[in-house]
Structures are given as structure tokens and as C-alpha cells.
C-alpha positions in Angstrom: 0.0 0.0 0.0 2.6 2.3 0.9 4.8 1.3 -2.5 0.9 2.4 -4.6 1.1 5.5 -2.4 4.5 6.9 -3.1 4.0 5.6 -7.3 0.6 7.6 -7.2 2.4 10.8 -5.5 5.3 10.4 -8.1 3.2 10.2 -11.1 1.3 12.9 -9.8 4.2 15.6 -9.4 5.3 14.2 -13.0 2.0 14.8 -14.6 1.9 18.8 -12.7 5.8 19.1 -13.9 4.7 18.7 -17.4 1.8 20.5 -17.1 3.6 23.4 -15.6 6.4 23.4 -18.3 4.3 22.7 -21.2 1.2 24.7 -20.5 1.5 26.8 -17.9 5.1 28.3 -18.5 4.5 29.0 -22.0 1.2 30.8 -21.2 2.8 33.2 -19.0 5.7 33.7 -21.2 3.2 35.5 -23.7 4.1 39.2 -25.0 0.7 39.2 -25.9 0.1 38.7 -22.4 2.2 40.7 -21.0 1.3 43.4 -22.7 -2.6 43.1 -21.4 -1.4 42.9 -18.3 0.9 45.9 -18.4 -1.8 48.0 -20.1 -4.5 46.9 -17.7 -2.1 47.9 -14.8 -1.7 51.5 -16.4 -5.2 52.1 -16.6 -6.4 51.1 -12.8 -3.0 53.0 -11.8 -4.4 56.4 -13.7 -7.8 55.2 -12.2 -6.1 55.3 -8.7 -4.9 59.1 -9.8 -7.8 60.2 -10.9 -10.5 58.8 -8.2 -9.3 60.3 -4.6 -8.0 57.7 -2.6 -9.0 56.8 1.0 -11.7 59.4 1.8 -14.7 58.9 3.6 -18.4 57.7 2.5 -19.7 60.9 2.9 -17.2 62.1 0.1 -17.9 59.2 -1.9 -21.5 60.0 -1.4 -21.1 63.4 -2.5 -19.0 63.4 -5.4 -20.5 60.3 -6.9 -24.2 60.1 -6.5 -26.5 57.6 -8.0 -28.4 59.9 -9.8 -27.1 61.0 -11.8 -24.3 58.3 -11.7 -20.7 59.2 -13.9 -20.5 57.3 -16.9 -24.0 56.6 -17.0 -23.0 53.7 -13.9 -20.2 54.9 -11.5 -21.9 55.3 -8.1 -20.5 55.4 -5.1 -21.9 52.0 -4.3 -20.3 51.0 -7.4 -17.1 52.3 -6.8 -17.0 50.9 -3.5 -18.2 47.9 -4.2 -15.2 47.3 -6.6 -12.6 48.9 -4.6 -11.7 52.4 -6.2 -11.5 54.2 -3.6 -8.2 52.4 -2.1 -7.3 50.6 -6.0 -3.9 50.2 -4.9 -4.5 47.6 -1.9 -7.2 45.6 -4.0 -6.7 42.1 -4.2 -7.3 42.4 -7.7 -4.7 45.1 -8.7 -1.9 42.9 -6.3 -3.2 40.3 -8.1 -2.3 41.9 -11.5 0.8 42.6 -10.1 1.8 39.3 -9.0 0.7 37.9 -12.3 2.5 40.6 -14.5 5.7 39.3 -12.5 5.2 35.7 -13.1 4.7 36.7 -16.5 8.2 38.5 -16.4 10.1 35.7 -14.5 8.8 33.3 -17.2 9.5 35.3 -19.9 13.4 35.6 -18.3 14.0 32.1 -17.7 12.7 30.4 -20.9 13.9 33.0 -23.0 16.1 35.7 -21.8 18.6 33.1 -20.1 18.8 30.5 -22.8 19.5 33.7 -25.2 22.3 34.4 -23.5 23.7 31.3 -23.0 23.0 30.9 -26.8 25.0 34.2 -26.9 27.9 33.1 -24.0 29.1 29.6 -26.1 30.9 30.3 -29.8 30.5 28.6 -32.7 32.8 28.5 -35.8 31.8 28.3 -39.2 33.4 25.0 -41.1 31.7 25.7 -44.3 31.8 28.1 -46.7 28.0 28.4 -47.5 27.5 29.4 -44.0 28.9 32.9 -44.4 26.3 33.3 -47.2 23.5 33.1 -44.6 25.1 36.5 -43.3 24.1 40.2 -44.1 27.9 41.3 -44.5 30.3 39.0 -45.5 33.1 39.0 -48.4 35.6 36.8 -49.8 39.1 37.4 -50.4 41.7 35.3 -52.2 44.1 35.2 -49.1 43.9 35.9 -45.4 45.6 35.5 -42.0 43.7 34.6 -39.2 46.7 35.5 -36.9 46.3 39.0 -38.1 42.5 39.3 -38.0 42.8 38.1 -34.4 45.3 40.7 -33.7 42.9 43.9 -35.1 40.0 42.5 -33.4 41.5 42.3 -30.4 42.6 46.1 -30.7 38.8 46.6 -31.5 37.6 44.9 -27.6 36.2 41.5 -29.2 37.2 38.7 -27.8 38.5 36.4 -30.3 38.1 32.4 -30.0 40.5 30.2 -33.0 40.6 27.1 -33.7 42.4 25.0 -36.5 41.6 27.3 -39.1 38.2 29.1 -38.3 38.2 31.8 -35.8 34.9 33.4 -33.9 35.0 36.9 -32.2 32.3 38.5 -30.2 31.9 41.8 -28.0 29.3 43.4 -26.5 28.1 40.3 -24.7 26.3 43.2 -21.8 24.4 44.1 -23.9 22.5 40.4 -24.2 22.4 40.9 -20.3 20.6 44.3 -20.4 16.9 42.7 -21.3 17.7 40.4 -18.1 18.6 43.2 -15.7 15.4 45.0 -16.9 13.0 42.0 -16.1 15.3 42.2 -12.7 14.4 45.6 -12.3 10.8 45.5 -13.1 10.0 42.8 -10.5 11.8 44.4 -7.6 9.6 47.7 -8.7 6.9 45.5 -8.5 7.8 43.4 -5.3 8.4 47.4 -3.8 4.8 48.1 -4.7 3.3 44.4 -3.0 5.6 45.1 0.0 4.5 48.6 0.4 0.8 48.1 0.0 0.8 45.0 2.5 2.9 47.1 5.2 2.5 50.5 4.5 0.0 52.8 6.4 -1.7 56.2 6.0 -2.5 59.0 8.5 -3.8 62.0 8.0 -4.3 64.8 10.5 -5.5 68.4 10.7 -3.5 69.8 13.6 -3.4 73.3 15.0 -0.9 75.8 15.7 0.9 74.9 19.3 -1.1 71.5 19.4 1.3 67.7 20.2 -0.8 65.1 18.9 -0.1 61.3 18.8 -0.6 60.0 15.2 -3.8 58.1 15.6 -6.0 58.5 12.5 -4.9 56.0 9.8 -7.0 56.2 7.0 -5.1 53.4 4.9 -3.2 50.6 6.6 -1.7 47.1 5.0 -2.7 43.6 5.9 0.8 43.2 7.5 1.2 46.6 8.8 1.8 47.8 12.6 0.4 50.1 13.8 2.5 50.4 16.9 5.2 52.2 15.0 3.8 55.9 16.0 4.1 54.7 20.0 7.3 56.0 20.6 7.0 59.0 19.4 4.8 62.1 19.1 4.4 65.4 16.8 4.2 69.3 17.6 3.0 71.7 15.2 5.3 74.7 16.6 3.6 77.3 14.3 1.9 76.9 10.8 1.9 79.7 8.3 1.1 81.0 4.9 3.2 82.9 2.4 0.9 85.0 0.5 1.7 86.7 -3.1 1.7 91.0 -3.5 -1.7 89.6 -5.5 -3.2 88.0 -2.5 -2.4 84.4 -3.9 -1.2 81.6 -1.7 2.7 81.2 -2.6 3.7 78.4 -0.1 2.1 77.1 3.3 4.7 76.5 6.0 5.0 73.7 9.1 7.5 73.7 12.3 7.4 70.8 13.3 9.0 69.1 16.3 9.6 65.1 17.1 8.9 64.5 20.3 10.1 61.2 22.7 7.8 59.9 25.4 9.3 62.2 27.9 8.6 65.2 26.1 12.1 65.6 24.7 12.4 67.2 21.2 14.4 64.5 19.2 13.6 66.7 15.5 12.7 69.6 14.7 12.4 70.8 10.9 10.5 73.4 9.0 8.2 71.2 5.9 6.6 72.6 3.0 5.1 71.8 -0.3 7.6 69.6 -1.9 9.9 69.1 1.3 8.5 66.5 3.9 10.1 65.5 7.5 11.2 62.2 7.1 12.1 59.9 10.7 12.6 56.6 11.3 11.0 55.6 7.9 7.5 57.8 8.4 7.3 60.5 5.9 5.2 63.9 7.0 4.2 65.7 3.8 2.2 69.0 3.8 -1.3 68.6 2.0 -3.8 70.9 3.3 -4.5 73.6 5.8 -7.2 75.2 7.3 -8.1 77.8 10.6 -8.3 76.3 13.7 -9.6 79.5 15.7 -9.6 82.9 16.7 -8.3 84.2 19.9 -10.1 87.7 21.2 -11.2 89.9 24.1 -14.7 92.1 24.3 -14.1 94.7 26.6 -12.4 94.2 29.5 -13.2 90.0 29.5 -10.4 87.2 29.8 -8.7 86.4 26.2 -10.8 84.1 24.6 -10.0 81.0 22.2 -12.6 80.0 20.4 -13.0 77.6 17.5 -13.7 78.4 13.6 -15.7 75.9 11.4 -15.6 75.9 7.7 -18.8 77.1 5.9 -21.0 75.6 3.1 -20.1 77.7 0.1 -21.4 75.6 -2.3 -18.1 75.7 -4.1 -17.4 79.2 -4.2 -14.1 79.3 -2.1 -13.6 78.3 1.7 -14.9 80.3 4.5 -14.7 79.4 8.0 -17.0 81.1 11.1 -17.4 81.4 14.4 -19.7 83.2 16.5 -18.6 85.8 20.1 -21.0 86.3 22.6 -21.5 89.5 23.3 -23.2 89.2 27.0 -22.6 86.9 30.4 -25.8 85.0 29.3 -24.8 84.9 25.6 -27.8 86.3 24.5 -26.3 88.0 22.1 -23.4 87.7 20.1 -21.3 88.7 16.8 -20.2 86.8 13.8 -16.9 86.4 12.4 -15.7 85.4 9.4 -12.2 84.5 7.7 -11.1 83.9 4.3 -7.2 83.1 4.3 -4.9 84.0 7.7 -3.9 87.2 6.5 -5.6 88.5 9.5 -8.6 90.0 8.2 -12.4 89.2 9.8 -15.7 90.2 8.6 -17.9 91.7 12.0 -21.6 90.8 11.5 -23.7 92.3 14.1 -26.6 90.7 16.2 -28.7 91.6 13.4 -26.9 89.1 11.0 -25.2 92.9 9.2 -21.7 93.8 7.9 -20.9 96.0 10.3 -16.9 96.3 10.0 -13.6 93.9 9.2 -10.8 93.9 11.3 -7.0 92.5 11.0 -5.3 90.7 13.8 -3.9 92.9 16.7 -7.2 95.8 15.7 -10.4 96.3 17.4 -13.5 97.3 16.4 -17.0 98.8 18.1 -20.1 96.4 17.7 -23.2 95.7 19.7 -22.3 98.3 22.2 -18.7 96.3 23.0 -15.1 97.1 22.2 -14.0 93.6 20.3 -10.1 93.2 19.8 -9.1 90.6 17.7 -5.6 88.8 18.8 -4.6 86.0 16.2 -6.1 83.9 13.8 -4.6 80.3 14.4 -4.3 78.2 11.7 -4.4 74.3 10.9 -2.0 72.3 9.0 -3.1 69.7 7.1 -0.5 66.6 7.3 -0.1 63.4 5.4 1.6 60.7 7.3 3.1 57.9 5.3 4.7 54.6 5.9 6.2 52.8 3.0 8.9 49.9 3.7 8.6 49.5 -0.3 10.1 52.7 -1.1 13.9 51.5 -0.6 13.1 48.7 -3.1 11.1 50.5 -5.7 14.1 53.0 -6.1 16.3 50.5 -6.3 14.8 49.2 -9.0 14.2 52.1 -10.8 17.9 53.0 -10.3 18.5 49.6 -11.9 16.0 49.9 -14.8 17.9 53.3 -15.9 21.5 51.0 -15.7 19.8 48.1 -17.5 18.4 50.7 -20.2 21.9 51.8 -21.2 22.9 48.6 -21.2 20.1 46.9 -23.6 21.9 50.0 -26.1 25.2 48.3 -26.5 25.2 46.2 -29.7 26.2 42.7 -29.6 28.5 42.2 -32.8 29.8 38.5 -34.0 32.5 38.3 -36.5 33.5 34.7 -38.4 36.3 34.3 -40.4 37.2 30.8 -42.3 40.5 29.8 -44.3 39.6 26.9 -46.7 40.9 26.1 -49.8 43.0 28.9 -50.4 40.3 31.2 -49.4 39.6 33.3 -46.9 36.1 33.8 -45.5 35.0 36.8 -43.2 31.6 38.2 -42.6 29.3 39.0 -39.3 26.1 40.6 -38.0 25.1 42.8 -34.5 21.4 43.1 -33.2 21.5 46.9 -33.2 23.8 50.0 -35.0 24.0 48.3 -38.0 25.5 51.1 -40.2 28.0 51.3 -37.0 29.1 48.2 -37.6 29.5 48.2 -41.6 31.8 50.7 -41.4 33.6 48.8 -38.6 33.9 46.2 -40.7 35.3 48.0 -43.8 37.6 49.4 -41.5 38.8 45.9 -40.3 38.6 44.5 -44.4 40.8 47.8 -45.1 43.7 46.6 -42.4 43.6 42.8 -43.3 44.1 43.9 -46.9 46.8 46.0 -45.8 48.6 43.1 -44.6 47.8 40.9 -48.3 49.4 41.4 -51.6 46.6 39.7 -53.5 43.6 41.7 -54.3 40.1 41.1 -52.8 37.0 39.6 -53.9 33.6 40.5 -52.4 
């Protein structure tokens, strides 16, 4: 029983083996495929860039209502439902990925590697009607295959003779470039899977003067932990704006600190667009910002710190509000309203009016009160990021850019044959093929040189 067992198991990893090899390998070796898959990969990645990533429903449900839906059918149940709103960490688009590298590592290993083992081993020509099967060859009366050894040499081909038949070859790197670039390709792509199954995303909305511990992930891998933002938190020192002589945001600015469980500052760097903190492999980019508050005094009162919310503008720029009680009861009150923090509110009176604007460090008369406005604090909107991938991805992009260079050096063969009082010469190259005629004319020019009888070609 045990003899029928291990027969049965045998044949059985015979029968998969040939499968594999015969069906499988060749399948996934495809161009055509290949190419689907690459194209399909392009399109969900612009997908990914064109649908915001990682918001929440109510965005979803606001941008992309049912009725009417985009496209006739893109819903935000739809697009949920599929997974567009995180494409990137879909187990379809890893799946793509995974299968585009298969595709790759097949494509290497039955054809890449036995090219260039094809292109590694040398063969000599033995017969003359082989040189006819080239695209440059000639035919000269006499020859020396001591000296056409000698000017190849001089040229960087390594030159291989035996008995009277000689075969030269150089460039051999460039046969190894279309390797390195598969190479290159699937470490991009095992950068992207490693990064999408570890990485996580926080996003935050902190104010001026406020320590925060990084606690709102909105995107987080299967094999991700979270407990990498326990040792540490972040203070927003000060936030500010640069404005243009126009009134135009020019750049938003973030001090930020690092701070260790005790308190201790550990970092401290000033971000903006373009120029994130980076620490202990977490990336802090500035994305947004916003206005936190408003600090003031009416009369004689306490300074007072009170919060702004963003208004519903239907689109027409962002506004944010807040609203100062103007008596111990808070039966009355003023409105104030900001636009940017260049320091300028909009008063409204009890009576809902525009009754004056003021600029931070002014006062004003309303209701009966003296209001002095202090500061406007603003927000910073950061993006936290966590990507173990990164490292790899780079690397393989550094790699794709060597291997590129590399796939441009042509790989030129040279034969050469004395038989019967004749000598035979001729070769080819994959790529530069006018580079290489006139390398060969050169090289016919200096065997002829060294002959007294005259050529034939």
C-alpha cells in the first residue's frame, strides 16, 4: 500500500511538472500577455490618480451620487463595491501585479537566459556556404587569421581560433541588459506588493501649538503595525502662509517638532510643499490647511479661544466662522468670518449685518462692545506615510535606468574561415547596424593592408 502511495504521489508531481512546463510556462511567457497585463495595470494605476483615494463615504457619497451616476454607472456603491476608492491595496490590482511578474520571471528564464547562454558559447563556421547566410560577409583570395585576431583584439572582441576558423564577439552586456530589466521590473513590483501590504496612512488636521499622537490612519496594509507611532509624538510649533503681492497663496509652511515619550524634542524641521520630514522611515508631507480659531477679548473679558468651522459655500471658495457672545448670558453675540490668515475678519452684528472687518492685533466697536481681535490660528493639514517598499522600488528604478543603457550596447559577432585557399570573413550585430558596416570596412581595409593579392567581395 505504501509502494501504490508513493507511485501515485510520483506520477502525480510528473504529470503537474509537465503541465507546468508545457502549458502553464508557456502561457505566461506570452508578449501578448504581458502586454494586457501591463496595459491593464496602467489604466487602474491612472484610475487610482484620478479617483481620490481613502476618503470617507460621505465624500464618496457626495461626489459620486446615484443619480445622476458618472459614466451613465459609477456610483459610489459601485465604486465601493469594486474597490476604487483604495485601488492600490485591492486584491485584484496585487493580483495583476503578481501575475504581470510571473509573466516576467517566465519570460526571463525560458527565454532571456537560454539567449544568452546561446549568446555566452561560440561557434565556428566550417563551411563556406555558412557565411552566405550573413548580411555582410566577403571573400578574399588570401587571409591571415593570426592577423585578423590581432585587429579584433585592438577593437575589444574577444576572439576564439581554432584549427583554421576563428569566432570573435563583443558586447556580450548588452545580451544581459533585457535580463537586468525584467530584474528591475519585478523588484519595482515586489516594492509596490511590500508597500501596499505594510505600509500605512494618517492623515491629520492639527493646529498651531497642538502635540498630537498619530492616531487617524486612514489606509493601513494587511501586515502593517500600527505600533510604529508609539514611541514617538508630533508638535505643530507654528503653521503659516506665504501669500503673493496679489493675495495668492505662494507656499504654506509647518515647524514641526519630534517628540520622545518624555517630552524631549528629538527633531525639529521646518516642511513645506515639496519638502516632507522624514524619521525613522514615516514621511510627514504638507497637503492641506485650514483655521483652527480665533483668539479675542470684548471689553475688559479674559482672552478668549474660540474655534472656527468651515462654511458651506457651495463651491465658491472656503470660508470658516465662528460666533462671540457679546453678553454673560450669551444672549447676544457677533459673527466672524475668515477667508485666508492674512488676518482679516468680517464683524456681522446681532442683526446678522456687515458692520466692519478687522486685522489681527485691531479692534472694532459692535453691539455696544469694544472687540479686539488677537490672532487667527491656523491648521496644517499633514499626510503621514509609511512605506517599507520605497527603498526597493528606487532601487529598482535605479537599476532599470542602468539596465536601459545597457540593452543600447550592440552585440556584434565576427566569423572568419581559411579553406581552400580562401579566406572567408563576414558577421552581424542586433542593433547600429550602419555602425558596424563601417567597422567592418575598417577591419577589411587593415587585413588587406597586410595581403598582396587583391580582394574579392
Amino acid at each position: 500500500m505504501t509502494v501504490d502511495n508513493s507511485l501515485n504521489s510520483a506520477n502525480l508531481f510528473s504529470i503537474s511538472y509537465r503541465f507546468l512546463r508545457r502549458d502553464v510556462l508557456p502561457l505566461l511567457a506570452d508578449l501578448r500577455l504581458a502586454i494586457v497585463l501591463l496595459l491593464a495595470i496602467a489604466v487602474f494605476s491612472m484610475t487610482g490618480t484620478v479617483i481620490e483615494q481613502g476618503q470617507s463615504l460621505e465624500f464618496y457619497q457626495s461626489n459620486y451620487p446615484e443619480d445622476p451616476a458618472l459614466f451613465g454607472f459609477l456610483s459610489w456603491k459601485v465604486l465601493l463595491w469594486i474597490g476604487l476608492d483604495h485601488v492600490y491595496r485591492t486584491w485584484w490590482f496585487l493580483g495583476l501585479l503578481i501575475l504581470f511578474g510571473s509573466s516576467l520571471t517566465a519570460c526571463t528564464f525560458t527565454r532571456q537566459f537560454p539567449a544568452l547562454k546561446a549568446a555566452r558559447n561560440w561557434k565556428f563556421y566550417t563551411q563556406p556556404r555558412q557565411f552566405e547566410k550573413l548580411a555582410l560577409s566577403s571573400e578574399l583570395e588570401t587571409g591571415n587569421l593570426e592577423t585578423l585576431s590581432q585587429i579584433l583584439q585592438q577593437k575589444s572582441y574577444r576572439v576564439f581560433v581554432e584549427d583554421n576558423a576563428l569566432y570573435a564577439r563583443k558586447g556580450i552586456v548588452g545580451r544581459i541588459g533585457p535580463i537586468v530589466v525584467h530584474a528591475s521590473m519585478l523588484l519595482i513590483l515586489a516594492g509596490a506588493i511590500w508597500g501596499s501590504m505594510t505600509g500605512i496612512v494618517a492623515q491629520h488636521m492639527i493646529p498651531s501649538g497642538a502635540t498630537i499622537q498619530i492616531n487617524n490612519i486612514v489606509e493601513a496594509g494587511a501586515w502593517s503595525s500600527r505600533n510604529i507611532f508609539n514611541d514617538w509624538s508630533l508638535k505643530v510649533n507654528r503653521f503659516w502662509i506665504d501669500y503673493t503681492p496679489e493675495g495668492a497663496i505662494d507656499q504654506f509652511y509647518s515647524d514641526l517638532s519630534i517628540l520622545d515619550k518624555q517630552g524631549e524634542e528629538i527633531d525639529r524641521q521646518t516642511i513645506y510643499v515639496n519638502k516632507p520630514l522624514r524619521y525613522k522611515g514615516t514621511v510627514l508631507y504638507q497637503t492641506d490647511w485650514s483655521i483652527a480659531g480665533v483668539r479675542v477679548k470684548v471689553n475688559n473679558s479674559p482672552i478668549f479661544q474660540l474655534p472656527m468651522v468651515p462654511l458651506d459655500t457651495q463651491g465658491k471658495g472656503r470660508l470658516w466662522g465662528t460666533w462671540v457672545p457679546t453678553k454673560p448670558d450669551m444672549s447676544e453675540g457677533i459673527s466672524l468670518i475668515a477667508q485666508d490668515l492674512q488676518g482679516t475678519l468680517l464683524v456681522y452684528d446681532k442683526e446678522g449685518a456687515l458692520s466692519d472687518s478687522v486685522r489681527s492685533g485691531g479692534e472694532t466697536e459692535v453691539n455696544g462692545v469694544t472687540l479686539k481681535v488677537l490672532d487667527i490660528i491656523g491648521s496644517t493639514g499633514l499626510q503621514i506615510k509609511v512605506d517599507p517598499g520605497i527603498p526597493m522600488v528606487y532601487a529598482g528604478f535605479g537599476l532599470l535606468m542602468i539596465s536601459a543603457l545597457m540593452s543600447y550596447v550592440s552585440h556584434s559577432q565576427i566569423w572568419a574561415l581559411q579553406k581552400d585557399g580562401k579566406f572567408y570573413i563576414g558577421g552581424r550585430t542586433n542593433r547600429a547596424q550602419v555602425a558596424f558596416e563601417r567597422e567592418a570596412i575598417e577591419i577589411l581595409d587593415r587585413l588587406e593592408s597586410n595581403n598582396s593579392l587583391p580582394t574579392k567581395v
